[in-house]
N, C-alpha and C positions, 0 to 999 in steps of 0.2 A: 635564452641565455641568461647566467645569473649575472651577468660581469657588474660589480662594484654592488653586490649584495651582501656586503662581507656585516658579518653579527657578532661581536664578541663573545662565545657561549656557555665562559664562566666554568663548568664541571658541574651547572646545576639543572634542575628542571627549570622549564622556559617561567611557569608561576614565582619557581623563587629567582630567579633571576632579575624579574619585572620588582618584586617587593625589594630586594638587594638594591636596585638603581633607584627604586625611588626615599630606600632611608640614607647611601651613600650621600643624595642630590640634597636630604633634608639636611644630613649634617652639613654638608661644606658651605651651606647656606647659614647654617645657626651658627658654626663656629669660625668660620670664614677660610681653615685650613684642616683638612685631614691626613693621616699617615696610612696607607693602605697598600694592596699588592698593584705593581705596576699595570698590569692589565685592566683591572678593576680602573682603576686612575683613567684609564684610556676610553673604559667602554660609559664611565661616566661622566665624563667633562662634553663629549655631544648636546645632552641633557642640559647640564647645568647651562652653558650658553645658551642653548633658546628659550629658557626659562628667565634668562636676565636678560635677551632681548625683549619678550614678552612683556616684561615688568616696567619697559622703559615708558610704554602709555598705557596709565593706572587707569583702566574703565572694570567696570563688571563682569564686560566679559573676560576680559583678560583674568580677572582676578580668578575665575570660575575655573577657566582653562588650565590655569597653575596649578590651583586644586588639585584639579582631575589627575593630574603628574604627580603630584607628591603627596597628597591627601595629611595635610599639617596646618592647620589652620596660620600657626606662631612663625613658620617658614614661610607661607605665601604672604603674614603680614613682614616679616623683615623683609624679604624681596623687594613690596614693593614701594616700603618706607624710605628703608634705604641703600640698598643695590641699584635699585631700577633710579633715582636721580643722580647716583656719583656715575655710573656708568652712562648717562644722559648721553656724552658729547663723543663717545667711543666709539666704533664700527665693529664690534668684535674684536675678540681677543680677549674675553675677559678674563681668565683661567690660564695659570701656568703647572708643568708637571714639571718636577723638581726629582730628579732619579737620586735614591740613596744611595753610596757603596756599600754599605752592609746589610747582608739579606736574610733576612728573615730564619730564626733559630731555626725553629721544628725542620723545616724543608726546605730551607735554601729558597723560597722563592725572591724573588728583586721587590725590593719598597720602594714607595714613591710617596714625595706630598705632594696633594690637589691643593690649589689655593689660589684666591682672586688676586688678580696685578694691584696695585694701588696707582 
């Protein structure tokens, strides 16, 4: 049974999809918010949380691991400079989605900003 195997699957191939979540995951990490299509918002905010739980104990490996998800050297170091100690004393939560009312010219899709709580 699949039950709670659910994948976001994007409208892309599974390769560009995996490259999609890991530069969405780079931005919202370098700029701290993005403006994207709601789905997208959804299918990467997973990601970005256990990337900032990860980051919360700065060892080697962790650092490696982060890597291996985003492959950005300048995002695994702000991660773990400084996301991973403001977020120290938090239990998750650290990402909110923020729905736009106006959707997107071309085709009407629904916007959303990804962005860290402070």
């Amino acid at each position: 049974m699949r039950h709670q195997r659910h994948k976001y699957k994007l409208g892309v191939s599974p390769s560009h999809r995996v490259s999609m979540i890991k530069n969405l995951a780079s931005e919202i990490i370098d700029h701290g918010m993005i403006k994207t299509t709601l789905t997208r918002a959804k299918a990467v905010k997973p990601v970005v949380e256990k990337l900032v739980t990860l980051s919360k104990n700065d060892t080697v490996a962790n650092r490696r691991l982060a890597f291996k998800k985003l492959n950005d050297k300048d995002a695994v170091n702000k991660l773990f400079t400084e996301l991973g100690p403001k977020f120290k004393e938090r239990n998750g939560g650290y990402t909110r989605i923020m729905k736009l009312s106006d959707n997107r010219v071309g085709d009407n899709s629904k916007m959303a900003y990804i962005a860290f709580v402070d």
